[in-house]
N, CA, C and O atoms as a Tripos MOL2 file, in Angstrom:
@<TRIPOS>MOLECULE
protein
  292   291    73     0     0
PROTEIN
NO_CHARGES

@<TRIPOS>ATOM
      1 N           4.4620   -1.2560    6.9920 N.3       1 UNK1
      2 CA          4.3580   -2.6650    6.7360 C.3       1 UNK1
      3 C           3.1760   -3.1870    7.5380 C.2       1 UNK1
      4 O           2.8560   -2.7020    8.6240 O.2       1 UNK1
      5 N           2.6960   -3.9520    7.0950 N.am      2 UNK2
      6 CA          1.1470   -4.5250    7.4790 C.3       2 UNK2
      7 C           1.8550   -6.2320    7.9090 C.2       2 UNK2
      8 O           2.4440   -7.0830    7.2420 O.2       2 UNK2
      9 N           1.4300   -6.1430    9.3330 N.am      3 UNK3
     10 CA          1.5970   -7.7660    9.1890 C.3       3 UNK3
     11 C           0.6430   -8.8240    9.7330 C.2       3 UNK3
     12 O          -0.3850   -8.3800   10.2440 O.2       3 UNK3
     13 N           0.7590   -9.7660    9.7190 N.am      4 UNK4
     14 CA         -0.2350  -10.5350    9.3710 C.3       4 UNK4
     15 C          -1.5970  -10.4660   10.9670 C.2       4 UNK4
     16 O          -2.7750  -10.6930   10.6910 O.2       4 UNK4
     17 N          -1.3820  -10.2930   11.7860 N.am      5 UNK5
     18 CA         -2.3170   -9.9730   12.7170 C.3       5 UNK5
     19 C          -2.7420   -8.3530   12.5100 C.2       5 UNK5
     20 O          -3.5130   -7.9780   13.3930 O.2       5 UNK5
     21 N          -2.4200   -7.4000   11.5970 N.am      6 UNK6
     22 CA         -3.3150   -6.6070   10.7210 C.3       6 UNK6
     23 C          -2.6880   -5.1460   11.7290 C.2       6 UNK6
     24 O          -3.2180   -4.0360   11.7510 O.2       6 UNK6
     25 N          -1.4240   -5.5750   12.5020 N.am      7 UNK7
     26 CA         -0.6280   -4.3490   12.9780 C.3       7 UNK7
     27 C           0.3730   -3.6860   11.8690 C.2       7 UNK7
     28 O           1.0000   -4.2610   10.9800 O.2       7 UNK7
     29 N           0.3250   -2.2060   12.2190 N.am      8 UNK8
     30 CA          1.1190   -1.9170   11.4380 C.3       8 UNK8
     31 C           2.4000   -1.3290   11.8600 C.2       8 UNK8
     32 O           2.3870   -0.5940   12.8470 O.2       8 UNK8
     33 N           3.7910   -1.6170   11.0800 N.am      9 UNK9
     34 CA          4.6070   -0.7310   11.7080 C.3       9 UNK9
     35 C           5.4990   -0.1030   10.7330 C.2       9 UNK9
     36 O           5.2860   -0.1100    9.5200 O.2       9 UNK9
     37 N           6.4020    0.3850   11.2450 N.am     10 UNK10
     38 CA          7.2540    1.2190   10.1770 C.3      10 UNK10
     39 C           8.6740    0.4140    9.9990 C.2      10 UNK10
     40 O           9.3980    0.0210   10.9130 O.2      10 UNK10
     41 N           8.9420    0.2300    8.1980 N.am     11 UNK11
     42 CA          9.9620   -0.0920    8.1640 C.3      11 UNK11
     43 C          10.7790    0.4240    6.9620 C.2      11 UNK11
     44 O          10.2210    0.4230    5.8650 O.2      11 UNK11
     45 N          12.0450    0.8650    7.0650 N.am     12 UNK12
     46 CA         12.4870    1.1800    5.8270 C.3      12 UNK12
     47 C          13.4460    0.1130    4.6050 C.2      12 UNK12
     48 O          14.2030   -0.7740    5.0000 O.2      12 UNK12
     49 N          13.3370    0.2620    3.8950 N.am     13 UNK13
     50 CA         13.6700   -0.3770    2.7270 C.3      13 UNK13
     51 C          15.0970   -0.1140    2.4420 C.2      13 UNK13
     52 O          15.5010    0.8820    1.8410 O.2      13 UNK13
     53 N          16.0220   -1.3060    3.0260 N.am     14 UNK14
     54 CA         17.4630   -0.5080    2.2750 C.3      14 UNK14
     55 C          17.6280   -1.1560    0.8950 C.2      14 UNK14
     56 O          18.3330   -0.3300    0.3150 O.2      14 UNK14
     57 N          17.4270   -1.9960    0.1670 N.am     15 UNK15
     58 CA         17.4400   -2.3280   -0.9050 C.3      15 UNK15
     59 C          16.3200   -3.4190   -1.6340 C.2      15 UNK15
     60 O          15.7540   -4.1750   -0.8440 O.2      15 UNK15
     61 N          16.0150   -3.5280   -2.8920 N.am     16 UNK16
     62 CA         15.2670   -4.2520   -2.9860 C.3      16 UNK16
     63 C          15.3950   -4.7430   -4.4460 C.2      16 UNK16
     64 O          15.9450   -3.9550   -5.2150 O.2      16 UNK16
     65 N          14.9480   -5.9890   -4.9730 N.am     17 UNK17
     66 CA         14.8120   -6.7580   -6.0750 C.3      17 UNK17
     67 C          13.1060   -6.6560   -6.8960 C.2      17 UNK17
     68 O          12.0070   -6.3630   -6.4260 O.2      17 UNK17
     69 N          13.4940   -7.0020   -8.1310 N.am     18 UNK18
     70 CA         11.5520   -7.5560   -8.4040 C.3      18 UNK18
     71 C          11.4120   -8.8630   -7.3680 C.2      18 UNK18
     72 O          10.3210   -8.8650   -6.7990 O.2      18 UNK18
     73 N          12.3640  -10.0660   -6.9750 N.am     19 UNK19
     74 CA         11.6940  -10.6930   -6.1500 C.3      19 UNK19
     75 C          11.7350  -10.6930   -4.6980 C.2      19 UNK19
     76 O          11.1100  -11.4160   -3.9210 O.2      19 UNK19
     77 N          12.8520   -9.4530   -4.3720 N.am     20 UNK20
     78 CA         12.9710   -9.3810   -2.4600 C.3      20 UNK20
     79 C          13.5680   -8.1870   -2.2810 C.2      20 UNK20
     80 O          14.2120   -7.5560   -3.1190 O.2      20 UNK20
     81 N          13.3010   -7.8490   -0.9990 N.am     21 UNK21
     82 CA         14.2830   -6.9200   -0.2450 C.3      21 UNK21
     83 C          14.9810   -7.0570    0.9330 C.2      21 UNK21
     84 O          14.9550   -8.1830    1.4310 O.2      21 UNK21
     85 N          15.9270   -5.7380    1.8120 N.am     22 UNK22
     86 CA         16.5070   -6.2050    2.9460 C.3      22 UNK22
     87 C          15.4790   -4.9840    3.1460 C.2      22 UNK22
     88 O          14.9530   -4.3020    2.2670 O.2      22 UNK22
     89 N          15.2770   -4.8600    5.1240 N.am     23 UNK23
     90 CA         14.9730   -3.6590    5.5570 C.3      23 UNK23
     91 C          15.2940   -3.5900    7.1630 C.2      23 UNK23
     92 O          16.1430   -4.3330    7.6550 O.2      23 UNK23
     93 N          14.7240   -2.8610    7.7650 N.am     24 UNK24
     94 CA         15.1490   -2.0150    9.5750 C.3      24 UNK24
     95 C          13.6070   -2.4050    9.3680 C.2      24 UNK24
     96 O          12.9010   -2.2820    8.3670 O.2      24 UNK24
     97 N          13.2980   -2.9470   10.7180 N.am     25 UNK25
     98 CA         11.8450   -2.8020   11.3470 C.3      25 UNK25
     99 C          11.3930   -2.3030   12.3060 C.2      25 UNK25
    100 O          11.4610   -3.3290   12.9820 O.2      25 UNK25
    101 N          10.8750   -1.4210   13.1380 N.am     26 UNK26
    102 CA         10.6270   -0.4610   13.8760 C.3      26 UNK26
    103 C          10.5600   -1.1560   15.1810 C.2      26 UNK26
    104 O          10.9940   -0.6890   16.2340 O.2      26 UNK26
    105 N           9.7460   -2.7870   14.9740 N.am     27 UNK27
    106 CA          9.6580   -3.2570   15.8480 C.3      27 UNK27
    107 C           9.9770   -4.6920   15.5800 C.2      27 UNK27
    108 O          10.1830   -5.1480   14.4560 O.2      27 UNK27
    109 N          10.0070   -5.5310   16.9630 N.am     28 UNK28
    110 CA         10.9120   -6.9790   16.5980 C.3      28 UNK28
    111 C           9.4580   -7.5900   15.3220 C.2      28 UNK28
    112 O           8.4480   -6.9280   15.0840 O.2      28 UNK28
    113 N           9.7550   -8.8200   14.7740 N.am     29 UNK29
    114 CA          9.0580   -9.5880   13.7450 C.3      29 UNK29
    115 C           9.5500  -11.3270   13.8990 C.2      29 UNK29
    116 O          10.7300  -11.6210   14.0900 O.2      29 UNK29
    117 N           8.6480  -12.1900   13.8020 N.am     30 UNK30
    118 CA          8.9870  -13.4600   13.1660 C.3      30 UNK30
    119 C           9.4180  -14.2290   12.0310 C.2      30 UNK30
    120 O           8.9820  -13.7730   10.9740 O.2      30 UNK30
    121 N          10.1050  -15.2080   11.9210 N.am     31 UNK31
    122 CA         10.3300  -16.0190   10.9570 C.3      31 UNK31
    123 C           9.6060  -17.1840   11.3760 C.2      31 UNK31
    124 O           9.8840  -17.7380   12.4400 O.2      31 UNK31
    125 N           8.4720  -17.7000   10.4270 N.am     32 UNK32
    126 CA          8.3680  -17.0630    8.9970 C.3      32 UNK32
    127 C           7.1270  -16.3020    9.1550 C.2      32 UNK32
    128 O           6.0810  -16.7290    9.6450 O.2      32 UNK32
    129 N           7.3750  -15.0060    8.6380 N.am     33 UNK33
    130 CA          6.2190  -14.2010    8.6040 C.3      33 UNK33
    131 C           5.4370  -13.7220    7.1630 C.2      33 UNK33
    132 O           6.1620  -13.3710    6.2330 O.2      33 UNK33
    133 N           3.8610  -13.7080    6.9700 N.am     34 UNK34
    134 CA          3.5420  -13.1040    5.6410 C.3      34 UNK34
    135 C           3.1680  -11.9000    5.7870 C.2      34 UNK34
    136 O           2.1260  -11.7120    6.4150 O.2      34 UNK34
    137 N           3.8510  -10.8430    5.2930 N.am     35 UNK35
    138 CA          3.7420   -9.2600    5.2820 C.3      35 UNK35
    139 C           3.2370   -8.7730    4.3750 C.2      35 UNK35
    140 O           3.3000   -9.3810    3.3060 O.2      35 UNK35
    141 N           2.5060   -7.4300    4.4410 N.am     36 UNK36
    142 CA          2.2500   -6.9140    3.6200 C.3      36 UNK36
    143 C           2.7410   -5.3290    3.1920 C.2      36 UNK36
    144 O           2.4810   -4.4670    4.0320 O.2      36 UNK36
    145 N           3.3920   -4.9170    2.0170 N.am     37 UNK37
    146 CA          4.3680   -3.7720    2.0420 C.3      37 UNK37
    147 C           3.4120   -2.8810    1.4510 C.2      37 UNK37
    148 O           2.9230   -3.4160    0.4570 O.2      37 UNK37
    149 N           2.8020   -1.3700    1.7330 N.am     38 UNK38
    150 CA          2.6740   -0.4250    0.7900 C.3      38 UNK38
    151 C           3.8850    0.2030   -0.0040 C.2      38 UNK38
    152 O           5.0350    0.6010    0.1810 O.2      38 UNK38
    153 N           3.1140    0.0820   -0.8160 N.am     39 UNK39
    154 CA          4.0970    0.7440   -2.4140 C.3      39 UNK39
    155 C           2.9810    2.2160   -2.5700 C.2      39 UNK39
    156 O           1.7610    2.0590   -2.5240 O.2      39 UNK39
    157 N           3.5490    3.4560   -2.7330 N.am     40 UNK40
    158 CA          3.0680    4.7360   -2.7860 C.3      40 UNK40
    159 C           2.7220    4.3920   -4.4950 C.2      40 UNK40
    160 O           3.5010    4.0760   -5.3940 O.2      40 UNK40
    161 N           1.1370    4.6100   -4.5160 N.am     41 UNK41
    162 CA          0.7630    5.4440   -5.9450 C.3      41 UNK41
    163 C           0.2960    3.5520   -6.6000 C.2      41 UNK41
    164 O          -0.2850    3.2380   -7.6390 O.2      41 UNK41
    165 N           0.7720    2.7790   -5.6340 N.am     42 UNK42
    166 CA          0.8090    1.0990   -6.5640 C.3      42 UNK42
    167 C           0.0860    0.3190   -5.8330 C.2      42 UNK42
    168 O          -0.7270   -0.3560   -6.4640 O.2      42 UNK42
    169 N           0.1230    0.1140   -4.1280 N.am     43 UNK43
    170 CA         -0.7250   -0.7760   -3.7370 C.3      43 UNK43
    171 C           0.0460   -1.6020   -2.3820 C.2      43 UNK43
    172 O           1.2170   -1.4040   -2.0590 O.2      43 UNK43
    173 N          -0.6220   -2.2830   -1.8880 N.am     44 UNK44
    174 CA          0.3970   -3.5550   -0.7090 C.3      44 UNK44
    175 C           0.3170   -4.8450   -1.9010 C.2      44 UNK44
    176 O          -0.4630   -5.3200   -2.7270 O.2      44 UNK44
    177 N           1.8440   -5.0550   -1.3000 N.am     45 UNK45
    178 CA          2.1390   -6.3110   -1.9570 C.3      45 UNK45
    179 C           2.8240   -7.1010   -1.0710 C.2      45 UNK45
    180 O           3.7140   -6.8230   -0.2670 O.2      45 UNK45
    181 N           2.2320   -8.2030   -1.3630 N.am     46 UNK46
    182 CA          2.7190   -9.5860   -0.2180 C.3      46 UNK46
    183 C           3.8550  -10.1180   -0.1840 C.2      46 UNK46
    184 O           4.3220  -10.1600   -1.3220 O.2      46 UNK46
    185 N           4.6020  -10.5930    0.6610 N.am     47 UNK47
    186 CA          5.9550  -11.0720    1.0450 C.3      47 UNK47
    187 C           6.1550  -12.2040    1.7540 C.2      47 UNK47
    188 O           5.1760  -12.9500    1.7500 O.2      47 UNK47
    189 N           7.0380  -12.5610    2.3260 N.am     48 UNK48
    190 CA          7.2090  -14.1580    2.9090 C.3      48 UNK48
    191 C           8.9930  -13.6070    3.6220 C.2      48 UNK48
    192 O          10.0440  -13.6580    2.9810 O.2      48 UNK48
    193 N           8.8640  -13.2220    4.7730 N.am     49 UNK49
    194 CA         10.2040  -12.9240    6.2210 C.3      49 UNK49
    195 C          11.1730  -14.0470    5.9730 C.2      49 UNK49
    196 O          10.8660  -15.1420    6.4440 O.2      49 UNK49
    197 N          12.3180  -13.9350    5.2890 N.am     50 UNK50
    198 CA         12.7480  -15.1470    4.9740 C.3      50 UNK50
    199 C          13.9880  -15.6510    6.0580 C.2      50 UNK50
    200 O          14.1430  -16.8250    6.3960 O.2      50 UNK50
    201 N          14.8680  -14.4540    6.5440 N.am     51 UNK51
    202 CA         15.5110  -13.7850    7.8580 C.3      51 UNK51
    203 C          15.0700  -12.5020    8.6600 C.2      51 UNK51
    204 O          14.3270  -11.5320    8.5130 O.2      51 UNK51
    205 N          16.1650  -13.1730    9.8310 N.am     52 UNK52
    206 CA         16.3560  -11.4320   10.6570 C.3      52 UNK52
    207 C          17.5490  -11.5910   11.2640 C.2      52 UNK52
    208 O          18.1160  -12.6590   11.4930 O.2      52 UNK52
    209 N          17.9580  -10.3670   11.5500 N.am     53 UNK53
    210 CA         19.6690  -10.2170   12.0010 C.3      53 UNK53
    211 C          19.4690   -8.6110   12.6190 C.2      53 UNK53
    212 O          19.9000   -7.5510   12.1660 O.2      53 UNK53
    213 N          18.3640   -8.9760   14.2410 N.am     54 UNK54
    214 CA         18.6300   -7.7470   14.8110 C.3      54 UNK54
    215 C          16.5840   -7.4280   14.1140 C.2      54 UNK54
    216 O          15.5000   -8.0000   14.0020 O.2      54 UNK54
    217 N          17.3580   -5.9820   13.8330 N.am     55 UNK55
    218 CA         16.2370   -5.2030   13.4580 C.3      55 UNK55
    219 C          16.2920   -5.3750   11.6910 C.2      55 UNK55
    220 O          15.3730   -5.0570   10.9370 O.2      55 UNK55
    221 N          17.3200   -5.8290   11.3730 N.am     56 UNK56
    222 CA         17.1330   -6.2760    9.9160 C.3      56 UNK56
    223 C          16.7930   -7.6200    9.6400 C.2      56 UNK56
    224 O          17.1210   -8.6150   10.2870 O.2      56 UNK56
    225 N          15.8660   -7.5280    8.2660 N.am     57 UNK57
    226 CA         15.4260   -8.9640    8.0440 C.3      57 UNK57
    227 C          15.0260   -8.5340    6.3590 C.2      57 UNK57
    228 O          15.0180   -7.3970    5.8880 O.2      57 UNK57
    229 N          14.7790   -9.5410    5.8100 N.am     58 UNK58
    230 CA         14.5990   -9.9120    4.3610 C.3      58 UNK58
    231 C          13.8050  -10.5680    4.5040 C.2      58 UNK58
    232 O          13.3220  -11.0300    5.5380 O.2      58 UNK58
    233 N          13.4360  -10.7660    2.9530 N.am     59 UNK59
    234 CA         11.9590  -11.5360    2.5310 C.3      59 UNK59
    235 C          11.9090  -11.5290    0.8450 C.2      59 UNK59
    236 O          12.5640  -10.8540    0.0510 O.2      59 UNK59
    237 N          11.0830  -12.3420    0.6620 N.am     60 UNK60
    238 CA         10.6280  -12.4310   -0.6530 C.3      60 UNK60
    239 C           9.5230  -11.9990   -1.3000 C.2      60 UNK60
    240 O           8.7280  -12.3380   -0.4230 O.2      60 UNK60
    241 N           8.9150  -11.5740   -2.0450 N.am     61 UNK61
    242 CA          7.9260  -11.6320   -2.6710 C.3      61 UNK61
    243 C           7.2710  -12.0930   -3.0990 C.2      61 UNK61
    244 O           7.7020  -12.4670   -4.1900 O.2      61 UNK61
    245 N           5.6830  -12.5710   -2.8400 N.am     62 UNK62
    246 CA          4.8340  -13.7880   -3.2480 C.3      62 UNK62
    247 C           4.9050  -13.3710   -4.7230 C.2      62 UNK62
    248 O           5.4530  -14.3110   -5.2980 O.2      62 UNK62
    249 N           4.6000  -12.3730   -5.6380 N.am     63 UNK63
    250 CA          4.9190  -12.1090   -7.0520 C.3      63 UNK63
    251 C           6.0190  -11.0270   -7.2340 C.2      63 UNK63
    252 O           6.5200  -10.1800   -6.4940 O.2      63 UNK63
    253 N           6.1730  -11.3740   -8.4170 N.am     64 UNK64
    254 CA          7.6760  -10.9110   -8.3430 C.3      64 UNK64
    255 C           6.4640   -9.3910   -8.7020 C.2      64 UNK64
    256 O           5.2740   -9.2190   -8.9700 O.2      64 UNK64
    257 N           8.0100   -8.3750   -8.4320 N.am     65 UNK65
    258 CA          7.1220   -6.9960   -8.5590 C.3      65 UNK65
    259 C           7.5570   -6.4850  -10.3120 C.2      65 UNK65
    260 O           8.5540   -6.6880  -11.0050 O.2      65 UNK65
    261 N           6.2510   -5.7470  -10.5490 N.am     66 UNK66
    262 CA          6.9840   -4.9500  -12.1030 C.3      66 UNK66
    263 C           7.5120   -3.6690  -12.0650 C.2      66 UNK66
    264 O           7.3880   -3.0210  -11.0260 O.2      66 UNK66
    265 N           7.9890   -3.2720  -12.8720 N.am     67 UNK67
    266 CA          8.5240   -2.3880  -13.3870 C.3      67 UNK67
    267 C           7.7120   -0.8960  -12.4580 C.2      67 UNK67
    268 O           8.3290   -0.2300  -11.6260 O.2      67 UNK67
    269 N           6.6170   -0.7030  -12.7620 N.am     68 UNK68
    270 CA          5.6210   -0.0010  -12.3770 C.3      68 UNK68
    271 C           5.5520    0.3930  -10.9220 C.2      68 UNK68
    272 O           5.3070    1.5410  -10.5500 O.2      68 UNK68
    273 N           5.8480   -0.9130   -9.9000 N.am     69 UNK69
    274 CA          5.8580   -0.5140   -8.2260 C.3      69 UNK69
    275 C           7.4310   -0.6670   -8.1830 C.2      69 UNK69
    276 O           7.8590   -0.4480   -7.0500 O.2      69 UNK69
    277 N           8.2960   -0.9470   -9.0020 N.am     70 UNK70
    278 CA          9.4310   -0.4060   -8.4790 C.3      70 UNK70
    279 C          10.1170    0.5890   -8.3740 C.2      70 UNK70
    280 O          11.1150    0.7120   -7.6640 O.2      70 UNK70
    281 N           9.5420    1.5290   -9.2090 N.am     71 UNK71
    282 CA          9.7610    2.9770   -9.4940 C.3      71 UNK71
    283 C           9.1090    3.7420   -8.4610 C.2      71 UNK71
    284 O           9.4610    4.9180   -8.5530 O.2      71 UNK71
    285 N           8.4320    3.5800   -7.6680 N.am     72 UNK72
    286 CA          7.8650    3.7710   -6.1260 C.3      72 UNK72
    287 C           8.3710    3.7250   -5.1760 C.2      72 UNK72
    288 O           8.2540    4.6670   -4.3930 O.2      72 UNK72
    289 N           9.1810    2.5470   -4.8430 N.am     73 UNK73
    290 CA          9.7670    2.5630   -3.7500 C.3      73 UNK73
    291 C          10.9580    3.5010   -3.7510 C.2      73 UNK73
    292 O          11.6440    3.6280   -2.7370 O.2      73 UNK73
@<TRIPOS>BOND
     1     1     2 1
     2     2     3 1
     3     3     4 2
     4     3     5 am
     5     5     6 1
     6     6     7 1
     7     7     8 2
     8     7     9 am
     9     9    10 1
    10    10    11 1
    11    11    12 2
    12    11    13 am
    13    13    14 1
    14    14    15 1
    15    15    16 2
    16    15    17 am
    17    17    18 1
    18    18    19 1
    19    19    20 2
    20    19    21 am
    21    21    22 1
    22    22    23 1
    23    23    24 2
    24    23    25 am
    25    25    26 1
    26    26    27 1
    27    27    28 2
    28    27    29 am
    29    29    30 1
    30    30    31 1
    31    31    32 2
    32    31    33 am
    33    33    34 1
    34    34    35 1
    35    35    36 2
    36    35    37 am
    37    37    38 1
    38    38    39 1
    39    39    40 2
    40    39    41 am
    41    41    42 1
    42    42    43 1
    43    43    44 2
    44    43    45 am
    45    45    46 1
    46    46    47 1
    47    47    48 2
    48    47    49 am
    49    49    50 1
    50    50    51 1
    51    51    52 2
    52    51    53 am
    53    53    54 1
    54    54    55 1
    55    55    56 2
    56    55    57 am
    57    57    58 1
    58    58    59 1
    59    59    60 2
    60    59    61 am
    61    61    62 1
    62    62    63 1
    63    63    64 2
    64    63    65 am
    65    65    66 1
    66    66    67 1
    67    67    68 2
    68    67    69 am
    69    69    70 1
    70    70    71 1
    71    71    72 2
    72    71    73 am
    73    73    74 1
    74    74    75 1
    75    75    76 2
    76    75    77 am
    77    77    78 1
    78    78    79 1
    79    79    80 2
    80    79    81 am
    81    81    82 1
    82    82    83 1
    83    83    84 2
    84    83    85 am
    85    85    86 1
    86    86    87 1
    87    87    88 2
    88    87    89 am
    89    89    90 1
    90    90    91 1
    91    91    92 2
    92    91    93 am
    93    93    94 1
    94    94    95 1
    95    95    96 2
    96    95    97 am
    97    97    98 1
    98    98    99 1
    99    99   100 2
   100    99   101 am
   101   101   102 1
   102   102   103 1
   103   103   104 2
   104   103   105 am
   105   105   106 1
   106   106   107 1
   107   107   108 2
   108   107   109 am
   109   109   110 1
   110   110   111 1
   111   111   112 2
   112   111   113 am
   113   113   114 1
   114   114   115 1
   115   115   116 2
   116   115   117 am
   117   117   118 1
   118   118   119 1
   119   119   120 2
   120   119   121 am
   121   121   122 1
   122   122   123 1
   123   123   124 2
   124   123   125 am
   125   125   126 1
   126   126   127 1
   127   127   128 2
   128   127   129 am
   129   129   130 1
   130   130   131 1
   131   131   132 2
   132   131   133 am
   133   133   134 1
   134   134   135 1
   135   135   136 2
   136   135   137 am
   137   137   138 1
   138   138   139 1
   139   139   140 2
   140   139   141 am
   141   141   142 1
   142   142   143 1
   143   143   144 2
   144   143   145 am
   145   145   146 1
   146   146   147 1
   147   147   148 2
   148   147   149 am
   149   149   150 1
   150   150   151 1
   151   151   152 2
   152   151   153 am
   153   153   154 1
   154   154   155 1
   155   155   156 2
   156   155   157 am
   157   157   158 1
   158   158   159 1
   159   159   160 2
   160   159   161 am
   161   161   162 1
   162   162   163 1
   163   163   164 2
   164   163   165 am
   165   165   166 1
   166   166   167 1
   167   167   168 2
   168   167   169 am
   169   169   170 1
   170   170   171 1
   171   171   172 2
   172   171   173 am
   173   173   174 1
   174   174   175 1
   175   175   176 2
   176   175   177 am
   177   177   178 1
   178   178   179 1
   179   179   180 2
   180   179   181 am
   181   181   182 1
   182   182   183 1
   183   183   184 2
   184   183   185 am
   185   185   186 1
   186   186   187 1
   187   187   188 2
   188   187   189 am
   189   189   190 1
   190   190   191 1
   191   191   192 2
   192   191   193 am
   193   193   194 1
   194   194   195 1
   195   195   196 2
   196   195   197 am
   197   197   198 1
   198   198   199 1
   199   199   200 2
   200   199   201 am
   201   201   202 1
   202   202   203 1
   203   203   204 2
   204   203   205 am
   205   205   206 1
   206   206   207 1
   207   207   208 2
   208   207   209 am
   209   209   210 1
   210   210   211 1
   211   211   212 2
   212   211   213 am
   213   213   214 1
   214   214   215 1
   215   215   216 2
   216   215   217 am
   217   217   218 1
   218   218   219 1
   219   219   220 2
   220   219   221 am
   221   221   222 1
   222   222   223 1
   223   223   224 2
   224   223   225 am
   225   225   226 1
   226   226   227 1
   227   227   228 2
   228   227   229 am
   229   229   230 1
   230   230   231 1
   231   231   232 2
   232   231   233 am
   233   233   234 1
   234   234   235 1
   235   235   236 2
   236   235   237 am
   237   237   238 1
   238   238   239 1
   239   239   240 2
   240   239   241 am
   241   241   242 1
   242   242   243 1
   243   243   244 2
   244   243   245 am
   245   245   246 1
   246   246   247 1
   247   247   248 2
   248   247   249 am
   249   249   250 1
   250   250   251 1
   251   251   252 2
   252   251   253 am
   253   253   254 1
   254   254   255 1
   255   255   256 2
   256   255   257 am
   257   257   258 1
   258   258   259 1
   259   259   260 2
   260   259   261 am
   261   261   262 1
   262   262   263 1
   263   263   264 2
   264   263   265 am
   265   265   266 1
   266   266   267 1
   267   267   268 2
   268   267   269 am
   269   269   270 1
   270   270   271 1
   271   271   272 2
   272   271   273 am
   273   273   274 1
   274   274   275 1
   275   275   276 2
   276   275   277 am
   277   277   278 1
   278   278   279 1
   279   279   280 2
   280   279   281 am
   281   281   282 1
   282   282   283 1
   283   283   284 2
   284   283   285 am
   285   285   286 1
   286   286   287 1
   287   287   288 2
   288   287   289 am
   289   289   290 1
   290   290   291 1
   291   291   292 2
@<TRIPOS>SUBSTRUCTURE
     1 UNK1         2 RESIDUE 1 A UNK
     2 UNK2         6 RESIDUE 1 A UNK
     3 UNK3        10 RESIDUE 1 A UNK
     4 UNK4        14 RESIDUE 1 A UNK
     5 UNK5        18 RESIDUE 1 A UNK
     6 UNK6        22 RESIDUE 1 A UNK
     7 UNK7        26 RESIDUE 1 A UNK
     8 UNK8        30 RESIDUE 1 A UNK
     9 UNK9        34 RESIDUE 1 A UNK
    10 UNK10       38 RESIDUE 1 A UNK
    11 UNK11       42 RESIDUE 1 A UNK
    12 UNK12       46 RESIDUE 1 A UNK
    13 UNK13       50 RESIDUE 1 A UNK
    14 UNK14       54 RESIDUE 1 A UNK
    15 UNK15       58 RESIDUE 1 A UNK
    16 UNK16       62 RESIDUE 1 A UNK
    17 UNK17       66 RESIDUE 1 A UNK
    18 UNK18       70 RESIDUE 1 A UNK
    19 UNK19       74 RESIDUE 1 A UNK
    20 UNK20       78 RESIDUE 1 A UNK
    21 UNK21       82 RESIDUE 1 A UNK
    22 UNK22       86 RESIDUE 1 A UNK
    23 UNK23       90 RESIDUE 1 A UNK
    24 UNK24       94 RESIDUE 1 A UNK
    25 UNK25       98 RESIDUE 1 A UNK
    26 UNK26      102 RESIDUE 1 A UNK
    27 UNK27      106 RESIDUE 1 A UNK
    28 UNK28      110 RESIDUE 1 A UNK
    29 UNK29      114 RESIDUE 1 A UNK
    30 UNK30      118 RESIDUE 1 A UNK
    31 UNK31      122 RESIDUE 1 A UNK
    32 UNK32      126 RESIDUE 1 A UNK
    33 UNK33      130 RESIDUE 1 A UNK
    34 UNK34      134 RESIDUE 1 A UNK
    35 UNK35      138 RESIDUE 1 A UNK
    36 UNK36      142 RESIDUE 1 A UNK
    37 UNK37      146 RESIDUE 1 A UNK
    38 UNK38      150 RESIDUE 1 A UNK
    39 UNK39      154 RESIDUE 1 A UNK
    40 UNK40      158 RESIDUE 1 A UNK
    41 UNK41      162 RESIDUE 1 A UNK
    42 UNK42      166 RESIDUE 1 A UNK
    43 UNK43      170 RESIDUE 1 A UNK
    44 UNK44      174 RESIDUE 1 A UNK
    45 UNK45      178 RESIDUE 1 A UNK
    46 UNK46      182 RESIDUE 1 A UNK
    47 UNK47      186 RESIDUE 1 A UNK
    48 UNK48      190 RESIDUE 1 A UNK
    49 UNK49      194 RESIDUE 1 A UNK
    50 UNK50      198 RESIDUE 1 A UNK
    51 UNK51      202 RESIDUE 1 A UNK
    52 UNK52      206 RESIDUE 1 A UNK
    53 UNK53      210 RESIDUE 1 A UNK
    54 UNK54      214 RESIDUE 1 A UNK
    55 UNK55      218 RESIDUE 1 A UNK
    56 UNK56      222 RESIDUE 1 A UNK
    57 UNK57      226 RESIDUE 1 A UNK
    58 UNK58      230 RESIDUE 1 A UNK
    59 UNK59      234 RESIDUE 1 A UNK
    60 UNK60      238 RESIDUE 1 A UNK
    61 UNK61      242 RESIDUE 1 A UNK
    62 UNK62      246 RESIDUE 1 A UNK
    63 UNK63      250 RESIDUE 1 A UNK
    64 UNK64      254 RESIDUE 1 A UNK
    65 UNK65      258 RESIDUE 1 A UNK
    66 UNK66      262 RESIDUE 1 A UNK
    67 UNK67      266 RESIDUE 1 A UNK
    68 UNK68      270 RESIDUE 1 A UNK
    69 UNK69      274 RESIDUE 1 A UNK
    70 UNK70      278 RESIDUE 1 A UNK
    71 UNK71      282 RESIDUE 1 A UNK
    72 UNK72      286 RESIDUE 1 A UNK
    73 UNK73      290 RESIDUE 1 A UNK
């Protein structure tokens, strides 16, 4: 995950929507934060930290995602 001061860290994905997901972040994060997620084979796509609870937090997606980068994650 890319975030907005251009650090990167590791986070995993426990579930996700075309417009959000939940995940674990390697390291603490803010609300509200704009992130950026690599998708393998598709690209980074932008987000908006909508919670956190711990090392888990959610967010949204500035576009919803297609078909195409969801088969990636």
């Amino acid at each position: 995950m890319l975030l907005a001061d251009d650090r990167e860290i590791l986070v995993i994905i426990k579930n996700f929507t075309p417009r959000g997901f939940m995940a674990i972040a390697s390291e603490p994060i803010g609300v509200p934060s704009e992130i950026g997620i690599s998708i393998p084979d598709y690209g980074i796509v932008r987000a908006d930290v909508r919670w956190i609870d711990g090392a888990e937090f959610g967010g949204s997606f500035i576009e919803e995602l297609p078909a195409a980068a969801m088969l990636n994650l």
